[in-house]
C-alpha positions as a printed NumPy array, in Angstrom:
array([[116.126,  93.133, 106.222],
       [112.966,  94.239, 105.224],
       [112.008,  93.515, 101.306],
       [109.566,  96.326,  99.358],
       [106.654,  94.733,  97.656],
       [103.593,  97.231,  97.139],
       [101.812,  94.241,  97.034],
       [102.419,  92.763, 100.256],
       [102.43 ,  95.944, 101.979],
       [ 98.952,  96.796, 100.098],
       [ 97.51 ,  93.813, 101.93 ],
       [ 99.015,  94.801, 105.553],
       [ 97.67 ,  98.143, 105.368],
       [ 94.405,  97.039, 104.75 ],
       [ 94.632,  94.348, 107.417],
       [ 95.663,  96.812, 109.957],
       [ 92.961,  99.211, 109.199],
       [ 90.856,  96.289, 109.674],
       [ 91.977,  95.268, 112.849],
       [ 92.043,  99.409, 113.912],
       [ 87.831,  99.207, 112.706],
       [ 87.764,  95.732, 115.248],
       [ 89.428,  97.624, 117.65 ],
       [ 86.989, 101.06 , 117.361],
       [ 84.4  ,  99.059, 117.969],
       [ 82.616, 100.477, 114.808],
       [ 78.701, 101.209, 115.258],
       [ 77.848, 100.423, 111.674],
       [ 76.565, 103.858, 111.004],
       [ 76.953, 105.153, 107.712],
       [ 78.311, 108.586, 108.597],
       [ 81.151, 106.951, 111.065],
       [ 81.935, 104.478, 108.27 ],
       [ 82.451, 107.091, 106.409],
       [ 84.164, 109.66 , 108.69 ],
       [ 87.081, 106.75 , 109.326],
       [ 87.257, 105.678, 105.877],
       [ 87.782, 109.361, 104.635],
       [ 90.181, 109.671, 107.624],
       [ 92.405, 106.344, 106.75 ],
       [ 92.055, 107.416, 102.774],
       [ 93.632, 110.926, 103.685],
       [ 96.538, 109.375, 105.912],
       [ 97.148, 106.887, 103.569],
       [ 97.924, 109.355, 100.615],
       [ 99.731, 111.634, 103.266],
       [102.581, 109.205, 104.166],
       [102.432, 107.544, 100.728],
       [106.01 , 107.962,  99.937],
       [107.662, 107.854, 103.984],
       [109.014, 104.441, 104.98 ],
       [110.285, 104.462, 108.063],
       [114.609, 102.917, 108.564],
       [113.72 ,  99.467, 108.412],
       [112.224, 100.309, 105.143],
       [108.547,  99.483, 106.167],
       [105.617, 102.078, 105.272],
       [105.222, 105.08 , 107.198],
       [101.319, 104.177, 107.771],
       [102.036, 100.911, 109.723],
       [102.916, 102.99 , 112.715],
       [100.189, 105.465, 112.988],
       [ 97.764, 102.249, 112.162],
       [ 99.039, 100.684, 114.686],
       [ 99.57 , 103.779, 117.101],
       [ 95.464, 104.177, 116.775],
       [ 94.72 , 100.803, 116.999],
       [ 96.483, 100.153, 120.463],
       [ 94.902, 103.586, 121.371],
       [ 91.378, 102.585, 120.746],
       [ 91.585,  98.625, 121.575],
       [ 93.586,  99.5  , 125.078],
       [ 93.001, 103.26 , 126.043],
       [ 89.447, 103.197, 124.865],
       [ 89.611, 106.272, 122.501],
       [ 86.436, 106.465, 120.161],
       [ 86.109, 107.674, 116.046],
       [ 86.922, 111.522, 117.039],
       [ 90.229, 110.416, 118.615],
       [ 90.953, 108.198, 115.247],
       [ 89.814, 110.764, 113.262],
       [ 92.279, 113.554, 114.164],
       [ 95.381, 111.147, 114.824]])
């Protein structure tokens, strides 16, 4: 059973985007840091309040949905962008 703590889950969404920037292979740019970080900000707020039945947030599964399409199909910012 899974057991709500913003806390906790604060911490695995921002590991996740983390390992979705490893993943993108991020050319430290300033306007594709920016584009992805406005991108994650805006899909954050969107599924703010959507758990999914376990109970987990929403966001782990498009998170994780982008990061296994960037680390293993090879998509690029523009694909994470508009996910």
């Amino acid at each position: 059973m899974y057991t709500h703590d913003p806390e906790i889950e604060k911490k695995e969404i921002i590991k996740r985007y983390r390992n979705l920037l490893i993943a993108l292979h991020v050319h430290k740019t300033p306007k594709s840091r920016q584009l992805i970080r406005k991108a994650f900000n805006m899909a954050v707020e969107a599924h703010k309040d959507i758990r999914r039945k376990t109970g987990e947030p929403y966001i782990y599964h498009p998170l994780d949905v982008a990061r296994i399409a960037a680390g293993e199909i090879g998509l690029g910012i523009t694909s994470f962008i508009h996910w």
